[in-house]
C-alpha positions in Angstrom: -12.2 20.2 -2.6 -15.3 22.5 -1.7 -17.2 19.2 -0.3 -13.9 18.4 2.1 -12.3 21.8 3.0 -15.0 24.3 2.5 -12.5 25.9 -0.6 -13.1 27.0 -3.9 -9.7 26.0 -5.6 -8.7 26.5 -9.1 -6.6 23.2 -10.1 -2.4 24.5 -11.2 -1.3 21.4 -12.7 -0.9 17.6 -12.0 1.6 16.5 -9.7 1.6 12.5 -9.7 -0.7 9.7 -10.5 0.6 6.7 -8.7 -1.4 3.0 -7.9 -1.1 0.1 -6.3 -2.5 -2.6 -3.9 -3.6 -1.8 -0.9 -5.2 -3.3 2.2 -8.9 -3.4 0.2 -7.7 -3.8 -3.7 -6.0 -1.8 -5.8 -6.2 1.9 -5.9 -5.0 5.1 -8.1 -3.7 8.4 -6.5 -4.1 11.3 -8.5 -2.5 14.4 -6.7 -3.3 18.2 -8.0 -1.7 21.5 -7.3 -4.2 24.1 -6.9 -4.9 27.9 -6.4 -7.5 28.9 -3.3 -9.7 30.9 -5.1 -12.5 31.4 -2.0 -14.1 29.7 0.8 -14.0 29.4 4.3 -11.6 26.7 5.4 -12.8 23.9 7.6 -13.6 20.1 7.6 -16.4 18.4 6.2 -17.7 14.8 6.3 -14.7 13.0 6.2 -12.1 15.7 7.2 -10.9 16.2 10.8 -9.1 18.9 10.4 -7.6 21.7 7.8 -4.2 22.4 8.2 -2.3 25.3 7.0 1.6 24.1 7.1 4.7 25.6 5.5 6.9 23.0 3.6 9.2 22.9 6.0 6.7 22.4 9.3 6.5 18.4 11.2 3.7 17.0 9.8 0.3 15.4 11.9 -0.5 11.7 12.0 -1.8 10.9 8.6 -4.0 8.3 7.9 -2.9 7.2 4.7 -0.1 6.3 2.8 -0.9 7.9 -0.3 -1.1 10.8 1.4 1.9 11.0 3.1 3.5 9.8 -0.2 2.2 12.9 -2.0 2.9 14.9 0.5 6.8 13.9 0.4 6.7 14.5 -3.9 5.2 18.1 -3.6 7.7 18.9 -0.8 10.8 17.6 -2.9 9.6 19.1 -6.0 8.9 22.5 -4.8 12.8 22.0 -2.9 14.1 21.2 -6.0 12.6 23.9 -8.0 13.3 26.4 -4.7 17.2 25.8 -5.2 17.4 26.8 -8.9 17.7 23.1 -10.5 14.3 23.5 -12.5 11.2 21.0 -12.6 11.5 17.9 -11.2 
């Protein structure tokens, strides 16, 4: 995260590991929650941006599907735990 983001994070738990094909072969998402421990937010090599959004906010363009995929799982989770019907 540090080499990306310029943030020293402390990892909370796994969210999702999903795979599949893609344009180039197959590939394997795995998708973190994390604490910001420290650090100066701001993109590195092959960020172009750092974003801070609220669960609710329209998202940018986004290059990927994977991405916007776990994007769309942390947002229903934390919607589902937010209305009192536990984990998802």
């Amino acid at each position: 995260m540090k080499e990306e983001t310029g943030l020293d994070i402390a990892i909370a738990g796994l969210l999702e590991v999903s795979g599949g094909s893609g344009q180039f072969g197959a590939s394997i998402v795995i998708t973190y929650a994390a604490t910001v421990l420290g650090g100066v937010a701001q993109p590195h090599d092959d960020a172009d941006a750092v974003l801070w959004l609220s669960p609710g906010d329209a998202l940018p363009e986004i290059a990927f599907d994977s991405t916007r995929k776990a994007l769309a799982t942390w947002q229903k989770r934390r919607n589902h735990r937010r209305s009192g019907e536990g984990p998802a």
